[in-house]
Backbone bond lengths (Angstrom), bond angles and torsions (degrees), N, CA, C in turn:
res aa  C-N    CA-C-N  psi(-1)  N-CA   C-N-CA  omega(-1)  CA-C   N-CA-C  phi
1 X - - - 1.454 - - 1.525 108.00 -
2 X 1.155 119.88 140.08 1.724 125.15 -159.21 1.586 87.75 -102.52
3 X 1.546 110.67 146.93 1.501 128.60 -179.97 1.565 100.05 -31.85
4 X 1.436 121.16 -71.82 1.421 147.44 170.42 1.317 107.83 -12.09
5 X 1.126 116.62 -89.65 1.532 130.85 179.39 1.894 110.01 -38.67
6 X 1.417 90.06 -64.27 2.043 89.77 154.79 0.833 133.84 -8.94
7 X 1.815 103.80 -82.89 1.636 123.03 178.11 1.395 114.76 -57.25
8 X 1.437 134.89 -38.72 0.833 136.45 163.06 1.401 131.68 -67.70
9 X 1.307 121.90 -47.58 1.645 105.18 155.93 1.456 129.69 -47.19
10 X 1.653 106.07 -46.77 1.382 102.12 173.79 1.700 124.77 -67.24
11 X 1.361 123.50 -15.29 1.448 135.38 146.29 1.605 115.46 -37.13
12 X 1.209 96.67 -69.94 1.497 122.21 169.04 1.147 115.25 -35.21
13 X 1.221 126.16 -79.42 1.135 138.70 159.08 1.685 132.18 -15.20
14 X 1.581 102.79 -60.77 1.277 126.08 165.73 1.607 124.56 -56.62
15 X 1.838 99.33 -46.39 1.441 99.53 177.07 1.578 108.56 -84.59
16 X 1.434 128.87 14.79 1.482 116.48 -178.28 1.764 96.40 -99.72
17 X 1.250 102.67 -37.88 1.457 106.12 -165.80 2.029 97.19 -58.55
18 X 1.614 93.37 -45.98 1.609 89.92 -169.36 1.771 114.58 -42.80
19 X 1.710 83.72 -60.14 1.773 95.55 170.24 1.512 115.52 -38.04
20 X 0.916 124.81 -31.19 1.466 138.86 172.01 1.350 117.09 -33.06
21 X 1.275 92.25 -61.20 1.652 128.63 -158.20 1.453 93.66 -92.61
22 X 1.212 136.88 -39.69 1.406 134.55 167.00 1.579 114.53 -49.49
23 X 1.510 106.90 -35.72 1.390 104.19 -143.42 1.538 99.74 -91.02
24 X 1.648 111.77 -16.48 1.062 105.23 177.41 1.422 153.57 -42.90
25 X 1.309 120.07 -45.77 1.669 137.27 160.89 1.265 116.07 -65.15
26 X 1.537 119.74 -28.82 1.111 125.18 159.08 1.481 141.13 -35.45
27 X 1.529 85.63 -71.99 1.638 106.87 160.63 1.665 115.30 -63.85
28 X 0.781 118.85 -33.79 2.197 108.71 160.09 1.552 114.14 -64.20
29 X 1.084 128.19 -46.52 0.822 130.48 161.31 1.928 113.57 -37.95
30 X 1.118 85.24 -58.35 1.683 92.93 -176.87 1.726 114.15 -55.03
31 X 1.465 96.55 -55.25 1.288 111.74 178.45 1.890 101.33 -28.79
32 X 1.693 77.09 -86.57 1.337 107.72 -168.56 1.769 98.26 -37.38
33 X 0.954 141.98 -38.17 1.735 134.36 -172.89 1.394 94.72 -72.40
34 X 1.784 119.75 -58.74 1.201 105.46 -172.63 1.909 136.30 -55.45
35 X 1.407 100.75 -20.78 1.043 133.96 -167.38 1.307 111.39 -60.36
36 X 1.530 98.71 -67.38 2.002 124.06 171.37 1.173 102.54 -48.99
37 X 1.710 123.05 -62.55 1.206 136.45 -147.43 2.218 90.57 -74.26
38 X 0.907 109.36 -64.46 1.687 107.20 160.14 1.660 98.82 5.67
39 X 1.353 86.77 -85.14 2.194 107.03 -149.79 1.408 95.67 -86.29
40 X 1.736 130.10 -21.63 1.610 111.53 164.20 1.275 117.79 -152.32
41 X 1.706 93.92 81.21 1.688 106.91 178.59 1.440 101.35 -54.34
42 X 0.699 138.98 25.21 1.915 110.60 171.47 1.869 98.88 -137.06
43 X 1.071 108.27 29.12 1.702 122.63 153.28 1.247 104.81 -82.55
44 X 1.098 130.67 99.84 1.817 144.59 170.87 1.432 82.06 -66.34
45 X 0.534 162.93 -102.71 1.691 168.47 -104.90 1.823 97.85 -62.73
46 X 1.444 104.05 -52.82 1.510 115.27 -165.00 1.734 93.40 -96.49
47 X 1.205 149.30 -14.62 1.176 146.92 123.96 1.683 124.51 -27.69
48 X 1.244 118.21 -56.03 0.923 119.08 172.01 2.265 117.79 -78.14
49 X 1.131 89.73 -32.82 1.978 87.76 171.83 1.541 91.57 -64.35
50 X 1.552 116.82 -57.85 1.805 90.88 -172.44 1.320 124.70 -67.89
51 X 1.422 131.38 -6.34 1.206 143.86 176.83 1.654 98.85 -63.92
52 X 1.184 105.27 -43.36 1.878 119.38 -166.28 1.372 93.66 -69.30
53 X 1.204 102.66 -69.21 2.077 125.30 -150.36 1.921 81.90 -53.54
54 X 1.132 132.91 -61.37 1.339 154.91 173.08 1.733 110.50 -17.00
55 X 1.391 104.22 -70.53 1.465 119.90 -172.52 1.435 93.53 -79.79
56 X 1.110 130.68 -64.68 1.340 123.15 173.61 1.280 126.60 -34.57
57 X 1.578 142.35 -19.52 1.428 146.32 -139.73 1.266 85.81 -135.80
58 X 1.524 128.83 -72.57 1.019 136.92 -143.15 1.640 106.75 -56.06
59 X 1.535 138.76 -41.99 1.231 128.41 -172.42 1.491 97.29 -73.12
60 X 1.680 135.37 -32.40 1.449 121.55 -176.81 1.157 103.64 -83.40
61 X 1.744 129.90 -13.18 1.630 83.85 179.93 1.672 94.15 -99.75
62 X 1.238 117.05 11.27 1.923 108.19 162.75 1.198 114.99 -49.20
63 X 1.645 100.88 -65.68 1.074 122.76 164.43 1.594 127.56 -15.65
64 X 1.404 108.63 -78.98 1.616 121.14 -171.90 1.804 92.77 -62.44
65 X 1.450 125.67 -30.70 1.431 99.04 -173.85 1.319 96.92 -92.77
66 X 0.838 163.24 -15.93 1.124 148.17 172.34 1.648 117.14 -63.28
67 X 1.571 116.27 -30.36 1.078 100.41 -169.81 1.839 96.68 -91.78
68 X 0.934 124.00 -32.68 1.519 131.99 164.10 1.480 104.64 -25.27
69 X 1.795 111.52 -73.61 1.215 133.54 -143.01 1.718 84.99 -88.79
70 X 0.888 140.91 -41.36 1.307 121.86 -170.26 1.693 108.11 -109.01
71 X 1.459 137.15 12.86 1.549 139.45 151.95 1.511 108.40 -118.10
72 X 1.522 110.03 -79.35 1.240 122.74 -152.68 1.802 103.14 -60.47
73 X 1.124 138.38 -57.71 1.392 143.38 -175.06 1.352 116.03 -35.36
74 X 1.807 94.45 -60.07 1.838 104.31 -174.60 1.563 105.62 -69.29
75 X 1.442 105.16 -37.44 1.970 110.34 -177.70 1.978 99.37 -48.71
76 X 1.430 93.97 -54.62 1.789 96.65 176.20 1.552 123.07 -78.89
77 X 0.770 113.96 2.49 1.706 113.57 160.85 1.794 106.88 -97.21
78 X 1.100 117.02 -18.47 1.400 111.87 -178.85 1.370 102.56 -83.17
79 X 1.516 123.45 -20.89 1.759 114.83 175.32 1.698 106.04 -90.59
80 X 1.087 99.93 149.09 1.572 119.61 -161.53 1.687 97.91 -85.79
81 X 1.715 109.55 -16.98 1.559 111.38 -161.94 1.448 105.34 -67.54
82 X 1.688 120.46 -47.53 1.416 134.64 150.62 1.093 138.71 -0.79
83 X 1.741 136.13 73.84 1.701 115.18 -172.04 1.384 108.58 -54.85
84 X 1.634 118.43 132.46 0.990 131.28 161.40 2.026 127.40 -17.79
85 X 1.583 81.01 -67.80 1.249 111.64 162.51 1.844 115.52 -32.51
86 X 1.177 114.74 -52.61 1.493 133.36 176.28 1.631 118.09 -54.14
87 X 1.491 75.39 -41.20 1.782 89.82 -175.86 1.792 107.45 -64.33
88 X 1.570 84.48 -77.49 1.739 98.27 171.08 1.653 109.44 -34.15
89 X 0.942 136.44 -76.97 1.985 121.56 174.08 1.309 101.44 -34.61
90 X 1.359 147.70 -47.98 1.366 121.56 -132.81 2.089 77.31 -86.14
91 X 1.113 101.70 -55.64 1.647 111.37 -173.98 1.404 110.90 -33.37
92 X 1.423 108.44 -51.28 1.784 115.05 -178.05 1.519 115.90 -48.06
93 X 1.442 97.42 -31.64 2.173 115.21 -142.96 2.320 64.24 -83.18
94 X 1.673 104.78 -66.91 1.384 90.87 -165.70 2.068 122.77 -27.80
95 X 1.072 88.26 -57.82 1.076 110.81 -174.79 1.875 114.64 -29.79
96 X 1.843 74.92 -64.82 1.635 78.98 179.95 1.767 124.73 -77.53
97 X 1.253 105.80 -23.19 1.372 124.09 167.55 1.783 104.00 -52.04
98 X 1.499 113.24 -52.17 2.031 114.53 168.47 1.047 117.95 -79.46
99 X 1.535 114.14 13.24 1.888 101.16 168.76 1.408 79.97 -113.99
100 X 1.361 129.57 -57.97 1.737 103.09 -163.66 1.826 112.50 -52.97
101 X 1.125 112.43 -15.62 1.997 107.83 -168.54 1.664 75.97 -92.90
102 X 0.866 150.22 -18.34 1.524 145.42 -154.76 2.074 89.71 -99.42
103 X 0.929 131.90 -12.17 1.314 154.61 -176.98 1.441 123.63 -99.10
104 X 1.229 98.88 -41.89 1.618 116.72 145.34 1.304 147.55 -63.35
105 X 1.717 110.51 -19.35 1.220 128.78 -160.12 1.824 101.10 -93.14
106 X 1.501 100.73 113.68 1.539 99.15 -173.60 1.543 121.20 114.64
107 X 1.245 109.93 -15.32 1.225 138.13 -177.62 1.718 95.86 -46.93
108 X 1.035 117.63 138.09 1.661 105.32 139.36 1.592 117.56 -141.20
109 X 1.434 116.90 117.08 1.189 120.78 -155.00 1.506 110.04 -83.83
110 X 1.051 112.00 -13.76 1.427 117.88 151.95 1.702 133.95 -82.03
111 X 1.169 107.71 -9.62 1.413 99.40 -167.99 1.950 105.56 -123.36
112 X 1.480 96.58 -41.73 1.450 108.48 -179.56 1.783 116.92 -40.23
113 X 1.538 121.47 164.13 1.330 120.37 168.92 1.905 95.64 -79.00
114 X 1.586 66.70 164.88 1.794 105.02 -176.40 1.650 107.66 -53.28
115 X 1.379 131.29 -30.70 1.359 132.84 -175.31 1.588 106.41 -98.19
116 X 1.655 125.84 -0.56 1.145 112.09 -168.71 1.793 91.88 -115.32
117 X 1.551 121.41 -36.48 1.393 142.49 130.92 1.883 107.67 -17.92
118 X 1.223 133.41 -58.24 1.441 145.70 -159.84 1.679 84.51 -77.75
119 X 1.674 124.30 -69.74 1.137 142.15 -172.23 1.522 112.59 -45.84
120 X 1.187 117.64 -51.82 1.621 131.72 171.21 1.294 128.82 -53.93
121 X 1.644 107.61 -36.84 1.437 134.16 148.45 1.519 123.74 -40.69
122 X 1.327 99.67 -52.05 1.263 89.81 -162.87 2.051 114.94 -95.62
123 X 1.309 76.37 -10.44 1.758 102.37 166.85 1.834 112.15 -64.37
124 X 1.326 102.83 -41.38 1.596 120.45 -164.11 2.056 86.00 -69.89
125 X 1.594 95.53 -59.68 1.738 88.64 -159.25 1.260 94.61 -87.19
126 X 1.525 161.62 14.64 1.212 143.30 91.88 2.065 134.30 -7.51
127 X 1.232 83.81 -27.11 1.519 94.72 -155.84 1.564 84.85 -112.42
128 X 0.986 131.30 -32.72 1.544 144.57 175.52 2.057 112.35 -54.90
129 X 1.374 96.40 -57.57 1.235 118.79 154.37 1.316 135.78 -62.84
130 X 1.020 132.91 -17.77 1.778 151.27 169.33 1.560 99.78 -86.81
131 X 1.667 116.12 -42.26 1.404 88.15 -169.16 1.589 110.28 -98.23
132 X 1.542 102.37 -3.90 1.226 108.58 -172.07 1.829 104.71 -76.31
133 X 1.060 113.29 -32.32 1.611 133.37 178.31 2.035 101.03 -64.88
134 X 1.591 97.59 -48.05 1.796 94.17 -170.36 1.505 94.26 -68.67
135 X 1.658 130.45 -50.49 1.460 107.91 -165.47 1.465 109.81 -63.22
136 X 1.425 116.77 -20.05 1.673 99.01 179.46 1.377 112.75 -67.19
137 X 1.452 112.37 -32.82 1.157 103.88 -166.00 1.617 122.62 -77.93
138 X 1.537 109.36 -14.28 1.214 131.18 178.57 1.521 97.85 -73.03
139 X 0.902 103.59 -59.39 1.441 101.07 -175.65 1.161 148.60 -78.05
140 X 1.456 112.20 -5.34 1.301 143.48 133.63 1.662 125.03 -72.67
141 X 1.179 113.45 -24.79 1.485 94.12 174.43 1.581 101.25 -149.66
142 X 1.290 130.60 -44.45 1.501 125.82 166.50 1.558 129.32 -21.62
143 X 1.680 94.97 -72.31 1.253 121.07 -175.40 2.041 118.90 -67.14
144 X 1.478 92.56 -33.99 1.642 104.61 -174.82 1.948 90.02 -67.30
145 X 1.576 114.72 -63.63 1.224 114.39 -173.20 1.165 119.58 -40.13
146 X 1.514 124.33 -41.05 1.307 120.38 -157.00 1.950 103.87 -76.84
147 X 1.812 103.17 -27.64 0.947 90.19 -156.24 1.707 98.26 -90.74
148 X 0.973 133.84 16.45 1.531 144.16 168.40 1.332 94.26 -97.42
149 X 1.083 154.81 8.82 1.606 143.11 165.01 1.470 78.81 -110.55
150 X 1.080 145.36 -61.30 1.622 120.42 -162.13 1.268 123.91 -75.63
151 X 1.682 119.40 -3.70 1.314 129.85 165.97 1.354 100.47 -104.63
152 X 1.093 141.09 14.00 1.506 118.99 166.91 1.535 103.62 -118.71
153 X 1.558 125.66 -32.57 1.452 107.93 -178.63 1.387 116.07 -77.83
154 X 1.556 110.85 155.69 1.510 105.00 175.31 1.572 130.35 -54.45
């Protein structure tokens, strides 16, 4: 592995965990809108927090998968140190994390009926829960691993 690639994973690395830690209150927030909005889409009030929590989230967690899904993932499937196993979950959680925002897309939480409003809800605190589950898991075992392969090889 060339100095370069190094510095930059471990960058990488550093700024995902932060995002991490950003994203946290966020995602309750989310939950919690999707949650209400679930059992009483026609609360404008809780329509409009997921409208917020929504626009607000949605470009950072593009963001964090994208830089995952297009550096950090393939960089960690190319090291052998990695259980397989580890890999495959983190890929799945992506997966399902871009069909539920893919579920979202079109939404209007202001204008839509009450069952598509109910549906959007429960997508949001679905999706609230998926990512809240991937940063633990990143950060408990993803993120620690990766960074013991970049402090132990030469």
């Amino acid at each position: 592995m060339t100095e370069e690639t190094r510095a930059n994973i471990k960058h990488l690395t550093n700024e995902l965990s932060r995002e991490d830690r950003k994203l946290e209150v966020p995602l309750l927030d989310l939950a919690v809108a999707g949650l209400v909005l679930g059992f009483r889409p026609s609360d404008q009030e809780m329509r409009q927090q997921a409208k917020h929590c929504w626009e607000t989230l949605k470009p950072q967690i593009t963001q964090h998968l994208l830089s995952e899904d297009g550096t950090l993932l393939p960089w960690a499937s190319r090291t052998s140190e990695l259980p397989p196993e580890m890999m495959d979950r983190i890929k799945e959680t992506h997966l399902e994390i871009h069909a539920l925002a893919s579920k979202l897309a079109g939404v209007s939480f202001e204008d839509d009926p009450d069952e598509i409003g109910a549906a959007a809800g429960r997508s949001l605190c679905m999706l609230a829960v998926k990512l809240g589950d991937l940063i633990d898991s990143e950060e408990s075992r993803l993120l620690p691993a990766l960074r013991r392969i970049l402090f132990t090889q030469p």
